[in-house]
C-alpha positions, 0 to 999 in steps of 0.5 A, a space after each residue: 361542574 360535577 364529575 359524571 359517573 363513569 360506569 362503564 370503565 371508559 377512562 380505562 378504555 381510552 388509556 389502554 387506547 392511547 398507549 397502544 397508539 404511542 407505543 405502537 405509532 403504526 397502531 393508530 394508521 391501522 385503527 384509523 384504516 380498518 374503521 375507514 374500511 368498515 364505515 365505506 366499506 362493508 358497513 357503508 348502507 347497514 345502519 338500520 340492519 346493524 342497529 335493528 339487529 342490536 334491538 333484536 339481540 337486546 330483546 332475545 337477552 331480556 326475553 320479550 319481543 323488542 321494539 325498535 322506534 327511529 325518531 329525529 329530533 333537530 339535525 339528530 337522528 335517535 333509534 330507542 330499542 326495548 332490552 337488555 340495557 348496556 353493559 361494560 361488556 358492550 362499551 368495550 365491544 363499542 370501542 373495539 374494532 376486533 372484538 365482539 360482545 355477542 354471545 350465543 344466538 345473538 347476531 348484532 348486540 353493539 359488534 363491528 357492525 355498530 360502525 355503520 352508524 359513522 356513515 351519517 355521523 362522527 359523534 354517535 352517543 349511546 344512551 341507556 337506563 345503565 348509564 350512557 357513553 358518547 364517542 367523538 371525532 372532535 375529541 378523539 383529534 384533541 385527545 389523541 394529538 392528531 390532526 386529519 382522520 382518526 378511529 372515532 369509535 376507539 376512545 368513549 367518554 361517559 355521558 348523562 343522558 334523559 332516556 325516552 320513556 318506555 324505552 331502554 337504550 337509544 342511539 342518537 346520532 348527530 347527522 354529518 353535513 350532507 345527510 339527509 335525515 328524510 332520505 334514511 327515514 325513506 331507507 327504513 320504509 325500505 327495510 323495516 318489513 325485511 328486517 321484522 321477517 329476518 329479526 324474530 326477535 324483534 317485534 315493532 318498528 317504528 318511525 314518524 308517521 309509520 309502525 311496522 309489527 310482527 305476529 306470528 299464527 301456526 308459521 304464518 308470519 304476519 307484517 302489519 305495514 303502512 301500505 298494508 299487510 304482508 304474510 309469510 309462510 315459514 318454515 323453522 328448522 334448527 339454525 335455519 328459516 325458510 319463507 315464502 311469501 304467502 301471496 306472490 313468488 319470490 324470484 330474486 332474493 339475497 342470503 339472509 344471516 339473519 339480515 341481508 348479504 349481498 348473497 343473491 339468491 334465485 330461489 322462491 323463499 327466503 333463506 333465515 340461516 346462520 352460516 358463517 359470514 366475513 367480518 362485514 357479514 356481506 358474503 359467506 366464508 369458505 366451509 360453509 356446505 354443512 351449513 347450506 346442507 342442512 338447510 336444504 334439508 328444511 325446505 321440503 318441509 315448508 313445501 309440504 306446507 303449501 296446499 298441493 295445488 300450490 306447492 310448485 310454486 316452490 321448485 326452482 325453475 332452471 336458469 342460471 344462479 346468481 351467485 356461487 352460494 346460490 348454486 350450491 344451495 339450488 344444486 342442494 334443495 333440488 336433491 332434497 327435493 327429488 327423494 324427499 316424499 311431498 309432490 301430490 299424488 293423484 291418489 294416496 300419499 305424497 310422491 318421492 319426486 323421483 319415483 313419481 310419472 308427471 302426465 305432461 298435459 294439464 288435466 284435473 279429471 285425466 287425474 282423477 279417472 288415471 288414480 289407481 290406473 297409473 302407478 306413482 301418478 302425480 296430482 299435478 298435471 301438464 307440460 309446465 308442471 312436468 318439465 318443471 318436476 324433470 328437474 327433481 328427477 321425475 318422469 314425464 309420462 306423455 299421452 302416447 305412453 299413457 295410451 300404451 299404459 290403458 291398452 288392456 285396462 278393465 273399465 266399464 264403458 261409462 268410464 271410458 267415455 269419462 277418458 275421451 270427455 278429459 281427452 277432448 277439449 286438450 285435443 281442441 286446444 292442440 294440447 295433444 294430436 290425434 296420432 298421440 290417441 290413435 290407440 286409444 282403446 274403444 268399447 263395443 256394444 258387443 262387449 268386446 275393445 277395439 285398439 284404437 277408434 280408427 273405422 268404429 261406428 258411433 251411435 250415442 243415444 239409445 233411443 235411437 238405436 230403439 228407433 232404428 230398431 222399430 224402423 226395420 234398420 239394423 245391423 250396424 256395427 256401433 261403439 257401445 253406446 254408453 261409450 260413445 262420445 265426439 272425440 272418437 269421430 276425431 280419431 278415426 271412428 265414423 259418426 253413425 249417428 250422422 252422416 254414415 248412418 244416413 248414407 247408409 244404403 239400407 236407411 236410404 232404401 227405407 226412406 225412398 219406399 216410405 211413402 208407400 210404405 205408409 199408403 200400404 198401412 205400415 208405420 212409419 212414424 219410427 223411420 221419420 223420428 230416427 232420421 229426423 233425430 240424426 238430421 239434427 246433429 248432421 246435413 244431409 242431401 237427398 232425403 225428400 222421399 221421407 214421409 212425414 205426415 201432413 194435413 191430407 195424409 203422408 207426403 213425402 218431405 219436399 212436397 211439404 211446407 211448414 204451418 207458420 210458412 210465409 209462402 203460404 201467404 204468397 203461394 196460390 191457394 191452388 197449390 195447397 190443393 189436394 192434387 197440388 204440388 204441395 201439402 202443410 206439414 202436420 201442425 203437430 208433428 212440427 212442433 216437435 222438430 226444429 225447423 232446422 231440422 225440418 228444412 233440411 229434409 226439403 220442407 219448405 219454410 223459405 224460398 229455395 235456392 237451387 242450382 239450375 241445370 246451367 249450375 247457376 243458383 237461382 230460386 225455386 217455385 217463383 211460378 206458384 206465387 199468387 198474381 196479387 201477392 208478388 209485392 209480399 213475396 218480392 219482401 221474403 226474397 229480399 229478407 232472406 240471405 240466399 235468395 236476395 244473393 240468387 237474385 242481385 248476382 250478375 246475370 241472375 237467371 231468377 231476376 231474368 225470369 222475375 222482371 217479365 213474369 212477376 206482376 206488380 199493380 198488373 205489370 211485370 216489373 221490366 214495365 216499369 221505372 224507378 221514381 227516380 230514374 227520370 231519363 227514362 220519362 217517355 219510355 217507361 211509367 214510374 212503378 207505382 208505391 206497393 210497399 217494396 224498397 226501390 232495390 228490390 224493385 230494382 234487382 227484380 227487373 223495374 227499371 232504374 237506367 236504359 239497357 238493352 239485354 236480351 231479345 226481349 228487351 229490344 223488341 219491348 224497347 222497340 215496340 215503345 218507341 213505335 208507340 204513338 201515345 208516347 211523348 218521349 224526348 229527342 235525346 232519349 230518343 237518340 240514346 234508345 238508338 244508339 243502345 239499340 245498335 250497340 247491343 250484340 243479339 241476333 237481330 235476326 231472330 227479332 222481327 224488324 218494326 213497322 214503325 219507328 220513331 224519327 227526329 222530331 218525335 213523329 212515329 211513322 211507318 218504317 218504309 218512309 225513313 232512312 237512318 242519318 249516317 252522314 250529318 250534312 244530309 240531315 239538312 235537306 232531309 225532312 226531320 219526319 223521315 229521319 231516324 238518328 242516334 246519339 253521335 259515335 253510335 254505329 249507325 249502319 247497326 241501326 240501320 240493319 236492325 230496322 231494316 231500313 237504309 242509310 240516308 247516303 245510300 237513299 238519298 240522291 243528292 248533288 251540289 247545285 250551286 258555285 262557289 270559289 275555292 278557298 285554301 284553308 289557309 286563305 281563310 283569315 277567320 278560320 286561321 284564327 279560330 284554328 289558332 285559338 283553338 289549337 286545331 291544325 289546319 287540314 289539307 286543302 281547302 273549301 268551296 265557299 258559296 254566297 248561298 250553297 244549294 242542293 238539288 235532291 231527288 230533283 228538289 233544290 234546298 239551302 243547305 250551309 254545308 255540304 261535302 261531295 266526293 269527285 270534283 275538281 277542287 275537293 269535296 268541301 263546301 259551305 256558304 258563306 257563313 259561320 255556321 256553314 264554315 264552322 262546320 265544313 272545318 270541323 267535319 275536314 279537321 277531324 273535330 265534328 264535335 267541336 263545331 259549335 265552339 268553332 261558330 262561337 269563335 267565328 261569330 266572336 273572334 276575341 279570345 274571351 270567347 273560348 275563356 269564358 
């Protein structure tokens, strides 16, 4: 085997080693320790920083940008840089552990920092087109003698190695076991972009299947990146880079020198400096103030590069540091910060922070307008911004000091009402309050400026002001009307073009004598727009005299209804006549108004809610619809908000007056029924189909169930109930009653029926009946002759409200037959049934008959029931059936209303009776 060229003098190397390490057997311990440190150590994660920074130094000394390619090839992981090709001199810095190659502005050409290469390998080679050297655990242990770890970076052995073409040194590390050669190139993804900002020299990086490349425009760096394009904004000063990111902020960072330290940083660019750092160049030696000084000196400058509106985004916001070196360096940038000349000014040049007045509510225009008011006012406004600025010393200027500043200022009232449109929308968003503009200056139309808008009187357009004064209505203090503007009304200033011009008492004056004023042939046209226009910014109330022109002359407002009305379709034609209640106002005239506007004077367009005397609202003019148009107007009330709210609220007066004066097909409503409401057959006739909702039908008075309201109710319920023609059925025939005895009226002002209709449906004179209040008499009573209610309903009632008697009290009645006396007890059947049915036993017992017979008014009649007060053995009596005891043990148990179950049971005693 031929002998390999050894260029580099390594034999020498590695015999001064190893002389060293037998003359001095500690020489070796200490060798072998500090490579450990530095390889676990201060160099454990920097493989890629230390090899790109040897690339960078390798292009600064060839002078031309480097690139740097990360290649693997098997278990090898190769990084070829473009440069100055190794050197002797590099070798022994390779084999060095104390001594460095690196020379002027070189940061990484083959120092200590190549030992972070033995963190993914023992047997690293370098390879160069000057020739090559290889370093080696293996053969360091065998030249050595040494067994157990040993310094692999201390003894070179020359190699001969092909170069990849274009390239002209390339580290090639054999990967230890348990590297993963995916997760370092997954680490150089990581870093490339950091490493091409921190490395100017250093012009590409690449990877399989990825490049990074650097450029650089007018101190914009541009990192073209496999996920895109990343810019920085620089700043380069002697020994010191200062960047920002052109898109984003930086909010936590680390020194770089140029590459990373562990130095954390807050600041929101990136420091590129060269300070003195620890061997493992992960933290900044002591003595190094000059260094970070003169770097915050740098940083106003690449402030200065940023478009004003952004140059905030560059102040440090408070908090605490990060580090030691970070306060320093904030403690640095904020001083440079606070006398160095770049905040924007409102006008002129840039502004020394601390001699500059920061207004503490964001506003574009108040800057604008305050530029050359406000001495020293900074273009950056609000409360952020100015706290931000606070911390470089400025002064924040607040709205209740800038208001004290403009007191005495000398504008034109156009600019003014500029200020008071800047000021607005910040009092709308509760930016300022209105204590803060209390004393805000206000221009008058006399010429004079009042200290504050409290008590000012606002008119904003001069057309009304014209009006007014065509009007006869003057004398009105008023904010000149240039200046005017909504935010003095916020303040304190009474809005004349409104509410107190319209209360005013000489404009209301001019309205009520309008009417005769025009008769009398005055004009009155002025008066009627002025008002008019001040209607459209306000409500007001009680402005109906106004005279507005209408199709027969001038009426006043309320007497008038809109041309495209829809009651004019509704209204009787007779209403529009020329002595009617209303007139249509002047096609042309109404063109010209909203009808907003228009209504609010009182023209009609709608039906109108008013409150009645009662304060109940109900809807106006109902009386002066048509008779054959209330389907129509039924609609309109129903489609507006107002009136159908006036109409379905309890106890609606309007729905009271509709459902007895309203005409639907010749009825009123309250004539009617709902289609559906078929409990009411008999009663009342189903409405017929006239185009209106059943709801609507319903809250105007058409009946949807049985009610008994008022007077009127009771006599129209009454009177169908006496109606022959009627066939009305039995039970609604009981339920009318027992509505009828329950409503509370004062039956007394309602005279009472001359005839009522009975049980079996017959309508007879009322003279002939009597009111079931006891149920046994119903039996021996013709069912002609009886008038009955529901069960439960209060009998006496009805009786009253009829004016005829009781059956008890009419009827004399009395047992004719005998019986026996049976206890309850003794009743075998009975006692079963009340069993079964969980129904006590009453006290006593009943009179049982085989045939039970009463003599009424001297007539005897069967009966199966019966109950008599005053004889010997109680009162209780019924034949011998189950249908007469039933009954007679119902009415004694307290049950009445289970007796029909009772039967049941008697007739079939099993227990599937009662089940089933």
């Amino acid at each position: 085997m031929s002998q390999l060229s050894d260029p580099f003098g390594t034999e020498a190397l590695r015999a001064s080693v190893l002389r060293a390490w037998r003359d001095s057997p500690t020489r070796f311990t200490e060798d072998t320790n500090a490579e450990t440190d530095l390889r676990v150590g201060g160099y454990r994660d920097r493989l890629f920083v230390e090899l790109a920074q040897n690339a960078a130094d390798a292009a600064a000394l060839a002078g031309a940008p480097g690139t740097l390619r990360v290649s693997v090839a098997g278990r090898e992981l190769r990084v070829a840089n473009t440069g100055a090709p190794l050197d002797a001199a590099g070798v022994a810095s390779l084999a060095s552990l104390r001594a460095s190659a690196k020379q002027g502005d070189t940061v990484g050409q083959f120092g200590v920092g190549f030992a972070a290469v033995l963190a993914v390998s023992s047997e690293p080679r370098v390879i160069s087109r000057t020739g090559g050297v290889a370093f080696s655990e293996t053969r360091t242990r065998e030249a050595a003698g040494r067994d157990g770890a040993v310094p692999v970076l201390r003894l070179p052995w020359p190699v001969d190695e092909d170069l990849p073409g274009g390239f002209d040194t390339e580290v090639r590390l054999p990967l230890r076991e348990g590297v993963d050669a995916d997760e370092l190139l997954a680490r150089l993804h990581d870093e490339a972009e950091d490493l091409l900002l921190s490395l100017p020299w250093l012009a590409r990086i690449e990877a399989p299947g990825a490049e990074w490349t650097r450029s650089e425009v007018d101190g914009v760096v541009e990192l073209s990146t496999p996920s895109g394009t990343v810019r920085w904004l620089t700043r380069v000063g002697e020994n010191v880079v200062w960047a920002k990111p052109v898109d984003g902020r930086l909010t936590e960072d680390v020194l770089h020198a140029p590459t990373p330290t562990d130095e954390r940083l807050s600041l929101p660019a990136r420091l590129i400096a060269t300070v003195p750092l620890e061997p493992s160049r992960r933290r900044v030696l002591p003595g190094a103030d000059d260094a970070l000084a003169a770097a915050a000196r740098e940083y106003p400058a690449l402030v200065r590069e940023l478009a004003p509106e952004d140059r905030l985004e560059l102040v440090p916001e408070a908090g605490f540091p990060l580090s030691e070196v970070d306060g320093k360096l904030r403690e640095l940038v904020g001083r440079q910060l606070a006398t160095q000349a770049w905040l924007p000014a409102a006008e002129g040049d840039d502004l020394v922070p601390s001699s500059a007045r920061v207004l503490s509510v964001e506003s574009p225009r108040l800057l604008e307008l305050l530029a050359g008011v406000v001495p020293g006012l900074a273009g950056i406004s609000g409360y952020e911004p100015a706290q931000l600025l606070a911390t470089v010393d400025a002064d924040r200027l607040d709205v209740a000091d800038l208001v004290d500043l403009l007191i005495g200022v000398d504008r034109g009232p156009e600019w003014w009402r500029s200020l008071y449109d800047a000021f607005l929308p910040l009092l709308d968003n509760h930016e300022v309050t209105a204590d803060e503009l209390g004393a805000l200056p206000v221009p008058l139309a006399d010429g004079r400026t009042l200290p504050g808008p409290r008590g000012a009187l606002l008119l904003g357009a001069s057309e009304l002001l014209d009006l007014l004064a065509d009007a006869d209505v003057g004398g009105l203090r008023l904010v000149h009307p240039e200046a005017a503007h909504p935010l003095l009304e916020r303040l304190g200033a009474k809005q004349a073009e409104a509410a107190d011009l319209l209360d005013a008492p000489a404009l209301r004056e001019a309205i009520e004598r309008s009417v005769a004023d025009a008769e009398s042939g005055l004009d009155t046209r002025p008066l009627a727009e002025a008002v008019l226009r001040l209607v459209s910014d306000t409500s007001a109330e009680g402005l109906g005299a106004l005279a507005l022109p209408s199709a027969d002359g001038w009426r006043r407002a309320d007497e008038l209804v809109l041309p495209n009305s829809p009651l004019r379709e509704v209204f009787d034609p007779e209403v529009f006549e020329e002595d009617g209640p209303f007139s249509v106002l002047d096609a042309e005239f109404a063109e010209q108004w909203p009808s907003r506007v228009l209504t609010e004077l009182g023209v009609l367009e709608e039906f109108l809610v008013v409150d009645n005397s009662d304060e109940q609202p109900e809807i106006r003019d109902l009386d002066l619809v048509a008779d054959d148009a209330w389907p129509q107007a039924l609609r309109l009330i129903a489609g507006q908000r107002e009136t159908w709210q006036a109409l379905t609220m309890p106890d609606s007066p309007s729905a009271a007056w509709l459902e007895r004066n309203a005409l639907l097909a010749g009825r009123a409503p309250a004539e009617w029924r709902l289609p559906d409401a078929a409990s009411l057959t008999g009663l009342y006739d189903p409405v017929p189909d006239v185009g209106v909702r059943p709801d609507v039908l319903a809250a105007a008075g058409v009946r949807a169930e049985l009610a008994v309201r008022n007077l009127d109710d009771a006599a129209d319920l009454l009177d169908r109930l006496g109606d022959p023609d009627r066939e009305i059925p039995p039970g609604l025939i009981l339920r009318a009653h027992a509505l009828l005895a329950a409503a509370d009226l004062e039956w007394a002002e309602l005279d009472a029926p001359e005839r009522v209709r009975t049980v079996d449906g017959s309508v007879v004179d009322a003279e002939r009946t009597a009111v079931l209040d006891l149920p046994w008499l119903g039996a021996v009573w013709a069912p002609e002759r009886l008038v009955a209610a529901s069960p439960g309903a209060d009998v006496a009632a009805l009786a009253e409200l009829l004016d005829i008697p009781l059956l008890s009290e009419h009827a004399d009645a009395r047992v004719s037959s005998d019986g026996e006396f049976v206890p309850w007890a003794e009743m075998t059947a009975l006692v079963l049934a009340a069993e079964l049915l969980d129904i006590p036993l009453p006290e006593g017992g009943l009179v049982v008959h085989d045939e039970l017979t009463v003599e009424v008014d001297g007539v005897k009649r069967a009966t199966p029931w019966w109950v008599e007060s005053g004889t010997f053995h109680g009162e209780h009596h019924a034949e011998d059936s189950p249908e007469g005891l039933a009954r007679a043990f119902a009415w004694a148990a307290g049950r009445w209303s289970e007796r029909h179950l009772v039967e049941a049971v008697l007739n079939d005693p099993a227990t599937t009776t009662y089940l089933l």
